[in-house]
GUGUBA-166778 format. One record per residue (C-alpha): x, y, z. Coordinates in steps of 0.05 Angstrom, whole numbers, padded with zeros to 5 digits, always signed. Layout:
residues N
XYZ/...
END
This chain:
residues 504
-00145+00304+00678/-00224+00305+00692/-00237+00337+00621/-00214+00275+00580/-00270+00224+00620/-00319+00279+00604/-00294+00294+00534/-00312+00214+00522/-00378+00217+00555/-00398+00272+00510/-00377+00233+00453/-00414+00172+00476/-00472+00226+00481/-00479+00258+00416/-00473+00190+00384/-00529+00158+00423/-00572+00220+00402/-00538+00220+00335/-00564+00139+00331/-00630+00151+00348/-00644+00212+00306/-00608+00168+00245/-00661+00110+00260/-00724+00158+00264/-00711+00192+00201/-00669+00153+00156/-00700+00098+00112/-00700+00030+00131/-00642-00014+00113/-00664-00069+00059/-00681-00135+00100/-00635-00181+00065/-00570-00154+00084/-00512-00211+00078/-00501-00243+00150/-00460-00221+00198/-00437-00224+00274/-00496-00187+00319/-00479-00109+00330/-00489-00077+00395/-00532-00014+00403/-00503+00050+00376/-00426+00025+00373/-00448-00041+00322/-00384-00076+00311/-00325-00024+00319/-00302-00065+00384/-00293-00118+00339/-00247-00102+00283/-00188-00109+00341/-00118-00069+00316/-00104-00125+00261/-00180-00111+00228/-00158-00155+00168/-00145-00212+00212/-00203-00204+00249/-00248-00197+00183/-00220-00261+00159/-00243-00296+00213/-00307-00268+00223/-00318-00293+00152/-00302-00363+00159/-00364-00355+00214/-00412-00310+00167/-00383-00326+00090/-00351-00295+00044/-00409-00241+00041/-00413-00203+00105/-00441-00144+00129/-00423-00106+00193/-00453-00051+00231/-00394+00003+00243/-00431+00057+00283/-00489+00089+00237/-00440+00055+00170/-00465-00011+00134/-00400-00043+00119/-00402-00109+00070/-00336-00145+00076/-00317-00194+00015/-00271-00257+00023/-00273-00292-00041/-00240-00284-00116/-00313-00290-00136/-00348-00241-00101/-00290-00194-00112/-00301-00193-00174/-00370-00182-00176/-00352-00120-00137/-00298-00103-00170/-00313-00117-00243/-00382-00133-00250/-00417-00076-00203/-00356-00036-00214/-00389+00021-00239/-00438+00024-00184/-00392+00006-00130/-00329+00043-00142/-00344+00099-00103/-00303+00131-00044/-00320+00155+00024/-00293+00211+00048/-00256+00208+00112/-00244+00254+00167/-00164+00241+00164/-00165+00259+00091/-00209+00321+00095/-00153+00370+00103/-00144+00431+00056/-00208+00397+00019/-00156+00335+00000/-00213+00290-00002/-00245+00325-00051/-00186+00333-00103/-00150+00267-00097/-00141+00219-00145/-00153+00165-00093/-00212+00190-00055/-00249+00223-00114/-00309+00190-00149/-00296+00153-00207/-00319+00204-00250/-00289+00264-00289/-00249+00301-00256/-00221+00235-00231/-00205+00207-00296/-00164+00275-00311/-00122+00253-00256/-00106+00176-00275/-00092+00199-00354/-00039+00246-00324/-00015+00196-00283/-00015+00151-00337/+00018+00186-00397/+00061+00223-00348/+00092+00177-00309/+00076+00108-00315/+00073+00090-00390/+00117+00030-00416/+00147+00091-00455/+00161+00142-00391/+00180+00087-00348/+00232+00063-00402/+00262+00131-00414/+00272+00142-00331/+00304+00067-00327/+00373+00111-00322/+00346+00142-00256/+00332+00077-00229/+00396+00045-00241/+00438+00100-00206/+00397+00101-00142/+00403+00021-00142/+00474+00035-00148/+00472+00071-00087/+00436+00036-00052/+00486-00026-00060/+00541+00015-00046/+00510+00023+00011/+00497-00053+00024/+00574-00065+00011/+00599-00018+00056/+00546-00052+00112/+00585-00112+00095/+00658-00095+00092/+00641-00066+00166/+00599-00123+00189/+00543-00062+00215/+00472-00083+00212/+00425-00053+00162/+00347-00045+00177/+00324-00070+00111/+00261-00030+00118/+00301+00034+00128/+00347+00016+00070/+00275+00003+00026/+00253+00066+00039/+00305+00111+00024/+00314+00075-00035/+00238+00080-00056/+00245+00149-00042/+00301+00166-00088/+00266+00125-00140/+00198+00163-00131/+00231+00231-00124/+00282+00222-00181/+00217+00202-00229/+00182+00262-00202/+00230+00327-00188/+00300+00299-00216/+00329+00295-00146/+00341+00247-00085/+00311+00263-00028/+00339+00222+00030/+00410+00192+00042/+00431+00129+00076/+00484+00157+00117/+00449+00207+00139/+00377+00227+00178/+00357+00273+00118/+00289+00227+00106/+00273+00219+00168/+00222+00275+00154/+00196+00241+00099/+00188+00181+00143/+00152+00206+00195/+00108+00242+00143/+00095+00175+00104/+00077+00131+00165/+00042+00194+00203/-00011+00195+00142/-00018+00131+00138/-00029+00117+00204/-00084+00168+00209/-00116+00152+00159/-00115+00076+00167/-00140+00077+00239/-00216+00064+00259/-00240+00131+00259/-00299+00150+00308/-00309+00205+00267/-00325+00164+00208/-00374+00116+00245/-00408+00176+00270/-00401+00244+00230/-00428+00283+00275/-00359+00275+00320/-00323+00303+00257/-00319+00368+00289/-00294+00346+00351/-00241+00294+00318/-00246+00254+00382/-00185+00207+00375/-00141+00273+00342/-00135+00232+00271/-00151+00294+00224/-00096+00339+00271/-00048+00286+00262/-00058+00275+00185/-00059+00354+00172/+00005+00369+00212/+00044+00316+00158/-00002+00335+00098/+00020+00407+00110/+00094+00387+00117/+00090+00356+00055/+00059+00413+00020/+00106+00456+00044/+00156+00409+00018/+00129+00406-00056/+00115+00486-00053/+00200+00500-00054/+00212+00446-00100/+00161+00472-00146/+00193+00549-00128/+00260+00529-00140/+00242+00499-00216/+00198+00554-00234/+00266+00598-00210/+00310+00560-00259/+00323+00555-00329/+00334+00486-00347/+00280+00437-00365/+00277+00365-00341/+00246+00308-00360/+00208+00289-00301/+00132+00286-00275/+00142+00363-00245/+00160+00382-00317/+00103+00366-00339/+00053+00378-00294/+00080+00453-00300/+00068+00451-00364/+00001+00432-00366/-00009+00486-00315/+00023+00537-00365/-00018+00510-00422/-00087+00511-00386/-00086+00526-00309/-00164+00518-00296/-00143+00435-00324/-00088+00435-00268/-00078+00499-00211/-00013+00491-00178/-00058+00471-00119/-00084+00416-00163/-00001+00391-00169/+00012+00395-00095/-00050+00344-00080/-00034+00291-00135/+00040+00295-00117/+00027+00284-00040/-00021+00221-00071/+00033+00191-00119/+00086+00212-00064/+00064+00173+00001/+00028+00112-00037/+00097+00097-00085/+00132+00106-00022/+00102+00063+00031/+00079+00006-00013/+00152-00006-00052/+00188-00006+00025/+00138-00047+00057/+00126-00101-00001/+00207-00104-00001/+00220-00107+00076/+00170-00168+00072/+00199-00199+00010/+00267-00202+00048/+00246-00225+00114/+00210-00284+00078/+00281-00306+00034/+00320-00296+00104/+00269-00332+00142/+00269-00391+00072/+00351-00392+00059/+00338-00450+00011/+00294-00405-00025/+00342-00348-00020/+00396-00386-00045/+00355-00403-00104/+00329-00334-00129/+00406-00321-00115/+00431-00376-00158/+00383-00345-00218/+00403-00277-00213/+00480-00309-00220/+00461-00350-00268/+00428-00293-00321/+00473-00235-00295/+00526-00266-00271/+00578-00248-00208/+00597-00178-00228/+00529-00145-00269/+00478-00110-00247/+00399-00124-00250/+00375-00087-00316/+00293-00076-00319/+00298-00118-00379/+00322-00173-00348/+00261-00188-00303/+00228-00226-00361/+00284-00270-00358/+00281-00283-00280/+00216-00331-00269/+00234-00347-00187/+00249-00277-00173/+00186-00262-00203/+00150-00315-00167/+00185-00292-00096/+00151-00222-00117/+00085-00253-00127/+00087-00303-00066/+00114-00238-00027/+00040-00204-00047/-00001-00253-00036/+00023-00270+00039/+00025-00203+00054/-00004-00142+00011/+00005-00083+00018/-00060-00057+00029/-00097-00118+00059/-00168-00093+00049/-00144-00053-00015/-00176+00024-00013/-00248+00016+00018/-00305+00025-00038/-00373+00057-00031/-00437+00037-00074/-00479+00091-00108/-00538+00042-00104/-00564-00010-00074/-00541-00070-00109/-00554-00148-00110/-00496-00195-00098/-00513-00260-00093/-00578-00261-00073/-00561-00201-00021/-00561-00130-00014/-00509-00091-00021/-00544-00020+00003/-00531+00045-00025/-00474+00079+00016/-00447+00026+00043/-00373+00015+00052/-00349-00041+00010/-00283-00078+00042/-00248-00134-00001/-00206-00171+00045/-00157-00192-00011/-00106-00220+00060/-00162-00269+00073/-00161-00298-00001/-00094-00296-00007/-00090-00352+00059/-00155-00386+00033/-00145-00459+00044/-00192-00479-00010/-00153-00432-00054/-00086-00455-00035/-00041-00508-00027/-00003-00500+00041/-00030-00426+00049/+00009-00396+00108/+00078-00430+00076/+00122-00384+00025/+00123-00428-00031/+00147-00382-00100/+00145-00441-00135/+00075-00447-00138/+00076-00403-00191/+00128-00423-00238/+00079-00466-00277/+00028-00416-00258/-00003-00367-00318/-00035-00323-00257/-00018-00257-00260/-00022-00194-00214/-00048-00143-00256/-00129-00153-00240/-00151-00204-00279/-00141-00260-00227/-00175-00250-00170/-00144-00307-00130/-00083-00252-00130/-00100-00174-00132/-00046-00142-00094/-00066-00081-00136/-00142-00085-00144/-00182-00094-00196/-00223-00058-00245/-00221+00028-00255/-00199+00040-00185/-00138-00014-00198/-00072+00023-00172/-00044+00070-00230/+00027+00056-00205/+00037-00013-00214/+00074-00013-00268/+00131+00025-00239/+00117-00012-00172/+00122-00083-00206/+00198-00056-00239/+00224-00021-00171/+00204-00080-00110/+00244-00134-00165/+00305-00094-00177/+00305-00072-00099/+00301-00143-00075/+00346-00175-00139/+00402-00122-00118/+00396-00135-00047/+00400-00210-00050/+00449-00214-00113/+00522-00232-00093/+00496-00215-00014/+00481-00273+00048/+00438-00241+00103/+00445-00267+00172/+00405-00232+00231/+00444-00205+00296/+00449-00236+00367/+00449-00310+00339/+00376-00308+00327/+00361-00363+00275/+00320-00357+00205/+00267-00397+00225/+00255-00349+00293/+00252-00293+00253/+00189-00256+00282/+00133-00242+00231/+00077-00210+00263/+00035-00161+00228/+00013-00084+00241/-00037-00057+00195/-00039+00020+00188/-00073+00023+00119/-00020-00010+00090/+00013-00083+00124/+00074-00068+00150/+00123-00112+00191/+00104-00106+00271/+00186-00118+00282/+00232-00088+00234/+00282-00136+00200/+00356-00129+00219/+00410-00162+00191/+00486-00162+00170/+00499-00170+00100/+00553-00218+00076/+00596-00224+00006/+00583-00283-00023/+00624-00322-00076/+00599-00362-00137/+00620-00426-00100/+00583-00402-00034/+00522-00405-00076/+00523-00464-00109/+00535-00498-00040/+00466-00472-00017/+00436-00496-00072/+00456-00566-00054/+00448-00563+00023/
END
């Protein structure tokens, strides 16, 4: 008991000598930083980015502006606010400010220094997204694999219906994630990996929230390397007891293909036979890392934005009952939701979009580093500074939007906006060469999740608890997920049941 108390001390030690050796022989920091609160000695601001740092950050900034820098231990941090300065970050400086840090949770089996996501934006790293691209999220892969989608959406409202015809509630985000899963796995091994009447992914769970957990919590050992071998808060032992479970994971499904004869059409496929072609392009080490990358990002990002697309239709019935009423109206009572038809589906689409920019997924997107120091609006942006775009705060920006905090689809029905990084009122996805390489498929599995959840379905939540109670508070572990899970019974609707909504 007496050894954690001294354990801290020591801590508190090294980074108070760590501080003072830092300010004796590192240069000094350019004078015209962008404002920000006052930092305290040695700690700067950590105490105040609070559990929800994206809420805190936004509204810091309506104190400081939309340019704000913060002192996180011995780390400049520069925290934008606004679609303009994002995109001076994000397009503009892109090349100078698209940079990664690399972070103690992620340093496990040298991840950090082989991932797509925490590499620099340089060759090695542009290896990576082509693979990704031509491999698995081209208009012409994702149109082949549309088969693979449509059968675990089958299932999954098979499972819905049988929910129903029982009156059991169903944990939407539990449903979402087994469904993602499926989706992901069946587009990258040919195989479903979790079942809903079952606890089979509840590995995969715990492995897709542990990592992204650890590595979305503020991380002494990133304010002040020289904890890193100490791992003070237990972050990096955490995130390499589920990286190693997942490796483990992807090592016998990469045995048992490389045992068998038949060939699939699938991302594993591939990769394999890249490795067979030219293994100093791709070692099968090189496979494990980006699959563990594509695997917990596709995952977490599909649930979550689903789970929160629901709980705002169940909490808006009137706006459930019209994304309803023009899924009945194009597919009618019995069909199901092709990919094709989400051209043809403007509110659903809107409800998507709406759904993004209330609550993204990742609220300060993946944290950027700059190369250089650089000059943003009359400010310094210094060299190795961590670059935060609080895309949450300009997605509730009053001077932005009409009604902010209200979930209004319709807003963009007559809206041209778009969420694919050239709007930067709305960039769920960032911007620029670090935008997300999954979007594509993302954008086709959260609309067919949500369409065949809400088509021909009513969702009432249990113990009487009305739609407008519904509690939507936030917890942000990298990405935003819901701080209360959403429970609720699904009910059959008929044609006539909808068209009375409609008119209530």
């Amino acid at each position: 008991m007496e050894f954690v108390p001294f354990l801290i001390l020591l801590c508190l030690f090294l980074c108070a000598c760590f501080y003072i050796l830092t300010s004796i022989l590192l240069p000094q920091r350019p004078a015209n930083l962008p404002p920000g609160p006052p930092p305290l000695p040695i700690i700067g601001n950590i105490l105040q980015l609070g559990q929800n740092s994206h809420q805190t950050l936004a509204k810091l900034s309506k104190i400081y502006g939309p340019l704000m820098h913060l002192k996180l231990g011995i780390i400049d941090a520069i925290v934008v606010s606004s679609p303009e300065l994002a995109k001076q970050v994000l397009q503009t400086h892109d090349q100078v400010l698209s940079s990664r840090f690399h972070q103690a949770a992620t340093d496990v089996d040298g991840h950090n220094k082989v991932s797509m996501v925490w590499l620099p934006a340089a060759s090695r790293w542009r290896v990576l997204r082509k693979i990704c691209k031509d491999q698995m999220f081209s208009l012409q892969r994702l149109d082949a694999s549309q088969g693979l989608r449509r059968e675990k959406l089958k299932k999954l409202r098979d499972y819905v219906q049988e929910c129903c015809d029982s009156s059991r509630v169903l944990a939407i985000a539990d449903a979402a994630f087994i469904t993602s899963l499926n989706l992901i796995s069946a587009s990258m091994f040919s195989m479903d990996l979790g079942e809903f009447s079952s606890d089979s992914s509840q590995e995969f769970k715990d492995i897709v929230n542990g990592l992204m957990y650890a590595v979305g919590t503020p991380n002494l050992a990133d304010y002040f390397p020289v904890l890193k071998p100490i791992d003070p808060q237990g972050l990096k032992r955490k995130s390499a007891l589920y990286f190693r479970k997942a490796r483990r994971i992807f090592d016998d499904i990469i045995d048992q293909r490389l045992k068998g004869s038949e060939s699939k059409n699938d991302l594993l496929e591939a990769l394999l036979d890249m490795n067979r072609n030219n293994e100093s392009e791709l070692t099968r080490s090189d496979m494990t890392h980006l699959l563990l990358d594509l695997f917990v990002a596709g995952i977490d990002t599909t649930a979550t934005t689903v789970e929160w697309a629901m709980a705002e239709l169940v909490r808006n019935p009137k706006k459930m009952a019209k994304a309803r009423n023009e899924l009945q109206t194009v597919i009618g009572e019995k069909g199901q939701v092709e990919e094709s038809d989400i051209s043809r589906l403007p509110y659903l689409q809107a409800v998507f979009k709406e759904t993004l920019r209330l609550h993204p997924a990742g609220p300060l997107l993946v944290p950027h580093k700059a190369e250089a120091d650089t000059e943003i609006n009359g400010y310094i942006v210094p060299r190795n500074s961590q670059i935060l775009v609080n895309i949450w705060a300009i997605g509730r920006d009053s001077s932005i939007w009409t009604n902010p905090v209200s979930f209004e689809p319709e807003r963009f029905l007559d809206s041209k906006m778009d969420i694919r990084g050239q709007d930067f009122e709305l960039i769920p996805f960032g911007s620029g060469r670090r935008i997300c390489p999954g979007m594509p498929l993302a954008y086709r599995m959260v609309h067919l999740v949500v369409a065949s959840l809400i088509h021909n379905f009513d969702w009432k939540l249990e113990q009487g608890i009305k739609p407008q109670e519904l509690d939507m508070k936030e917890k942000f572990a990298f990405s935003l997920k819901k701080a209360v899970p959403l429970q609720a019974v699904p009910v059959k609707l008929r044609v006539r049941d909808i068209s009375e909504q409609i008119t209530m």
